[in-house]
C-alpha positions in Angstrom: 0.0 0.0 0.0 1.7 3.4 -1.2 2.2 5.5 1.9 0.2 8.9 0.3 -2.9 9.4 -1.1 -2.1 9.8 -5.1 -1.6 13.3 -6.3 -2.0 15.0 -9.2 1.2 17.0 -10.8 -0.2 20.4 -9.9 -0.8 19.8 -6.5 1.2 20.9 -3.8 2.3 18.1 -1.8 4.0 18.4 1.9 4.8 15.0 2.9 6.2 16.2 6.8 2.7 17.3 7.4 0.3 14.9 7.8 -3.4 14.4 10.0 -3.2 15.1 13.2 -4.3 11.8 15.1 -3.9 13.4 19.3 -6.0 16.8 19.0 -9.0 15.8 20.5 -9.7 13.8 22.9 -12.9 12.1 21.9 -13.6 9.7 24.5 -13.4 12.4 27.0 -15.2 14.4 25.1 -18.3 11.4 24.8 -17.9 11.1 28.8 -18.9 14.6 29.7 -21.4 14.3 27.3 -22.7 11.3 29.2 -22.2 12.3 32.7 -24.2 15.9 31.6 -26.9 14.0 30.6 -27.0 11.0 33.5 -26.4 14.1 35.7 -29.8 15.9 34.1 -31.8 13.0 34.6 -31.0 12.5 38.3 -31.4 16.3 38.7 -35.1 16.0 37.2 -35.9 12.9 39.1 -35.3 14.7 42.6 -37.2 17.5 41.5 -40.2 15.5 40.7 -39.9 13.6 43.8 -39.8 16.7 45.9 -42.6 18.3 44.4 -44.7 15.6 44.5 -43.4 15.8 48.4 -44.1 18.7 48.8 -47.8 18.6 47.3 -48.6 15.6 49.8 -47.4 17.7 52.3 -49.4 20.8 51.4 -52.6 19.1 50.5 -52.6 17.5 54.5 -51.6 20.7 55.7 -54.2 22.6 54.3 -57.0 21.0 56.2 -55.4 22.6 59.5 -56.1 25.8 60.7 -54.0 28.0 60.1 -53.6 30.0 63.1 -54.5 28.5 66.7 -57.4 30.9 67.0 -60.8 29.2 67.1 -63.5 29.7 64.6 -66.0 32.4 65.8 -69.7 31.7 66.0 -71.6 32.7 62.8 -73.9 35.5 64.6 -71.9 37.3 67.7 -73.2 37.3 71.2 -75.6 40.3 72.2 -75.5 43.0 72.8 -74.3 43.5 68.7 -72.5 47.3 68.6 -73.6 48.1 65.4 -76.7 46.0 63.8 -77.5 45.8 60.1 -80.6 46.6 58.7 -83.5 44.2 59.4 -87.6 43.6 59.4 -86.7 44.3 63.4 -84.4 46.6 63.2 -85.9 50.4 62.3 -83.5 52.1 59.6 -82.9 55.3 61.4 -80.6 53.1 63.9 -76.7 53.6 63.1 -76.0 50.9 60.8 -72.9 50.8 59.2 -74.4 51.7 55.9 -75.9 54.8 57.8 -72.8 55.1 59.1 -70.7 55.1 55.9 -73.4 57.8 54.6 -73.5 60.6 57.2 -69.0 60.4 56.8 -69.3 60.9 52.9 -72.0 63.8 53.6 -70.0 65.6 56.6 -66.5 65.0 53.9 -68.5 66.8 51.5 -69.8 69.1 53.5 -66.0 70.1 54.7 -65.2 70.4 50.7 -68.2 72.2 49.6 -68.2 74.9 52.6 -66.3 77.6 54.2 -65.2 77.4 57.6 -63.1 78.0 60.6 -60.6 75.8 61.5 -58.8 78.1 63.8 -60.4 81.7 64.6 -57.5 82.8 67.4 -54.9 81.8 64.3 -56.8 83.3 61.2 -56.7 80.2 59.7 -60.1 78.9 57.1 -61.1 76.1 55.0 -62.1 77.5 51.9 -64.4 75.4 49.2 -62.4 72.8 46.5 -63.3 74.8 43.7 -62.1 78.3 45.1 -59.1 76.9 46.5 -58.2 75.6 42.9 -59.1 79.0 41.7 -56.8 80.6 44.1 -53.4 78.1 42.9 -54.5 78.7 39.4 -54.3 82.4 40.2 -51.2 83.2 42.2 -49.1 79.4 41.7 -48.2 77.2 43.8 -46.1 78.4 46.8 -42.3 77.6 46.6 -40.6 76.4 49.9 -37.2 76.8 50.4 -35.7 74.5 52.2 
């Protein structure tokens, strides 16, 4: 068997240089591809397993309260502070709807109206719309600090 590949006249032949049989390491090379993938697997496995733990876990430890308090009965003991409106119950008695409607009437009240707030210091709450009037007018006021 000749010792090179046949050439043709024109070619340019270097017989000192030749294939280069040590550059790679290819069994290495096939290891860490294996022990990457072996190491994947077992990484996926223990994942499953602990979140299938952890979901038995969870689903049992959601039937337990969770805080040592016990439930309170569904209606309170009398005397009730503040009743809801009933058939027994008249609808002038503070409720907390009637309660949530006589704050939104006294806030607008305070945003719709002049007043005092102090008389001894001068100082008054003037209505939304002439307060915005008055920044419009003369600017915000600057603060130095």
């Amino acid at each position: 068997m000749p010792d090179h590949a046949p050439y043709r006249d024109d070619d340019i032949v270097n017989p000192e240089t030749r294939h280069e049989e040590s550059d790679v390491n290819v069994r290495a090379l096939l290891w860490s591809v294996v022990i990457f993938i072996v190491f994947a697997g077992v990484t996926h496995l223990v994942l499953y397993a602990q979140f299938h733990a952890y979901a038995r876990y969870f689903r049992n430890e959601a039937s337990q309260p969770l805080t040592m308090m016990g439930h309170p009965p569904a209606v309170p003991a009398t005397p009730r502070l503040q009743p809801f409106p009933s058939k027994t119950i008249l609808p002038t008695a503070n409720t907390p709807v009637t309660d949530m409607a006589d704050m939104r009437k006294a806030e607008n009240e305070s945003l719709n109206k002049a007043g005092w707030i102090d008389r001894q210091k001068g100082i008054v709450r003037l209505p939304i719309d002439v307060a915005k009037q008055l920044v419009v007018q003369r600017g915000l006021p600057v603060v130095t600090p």
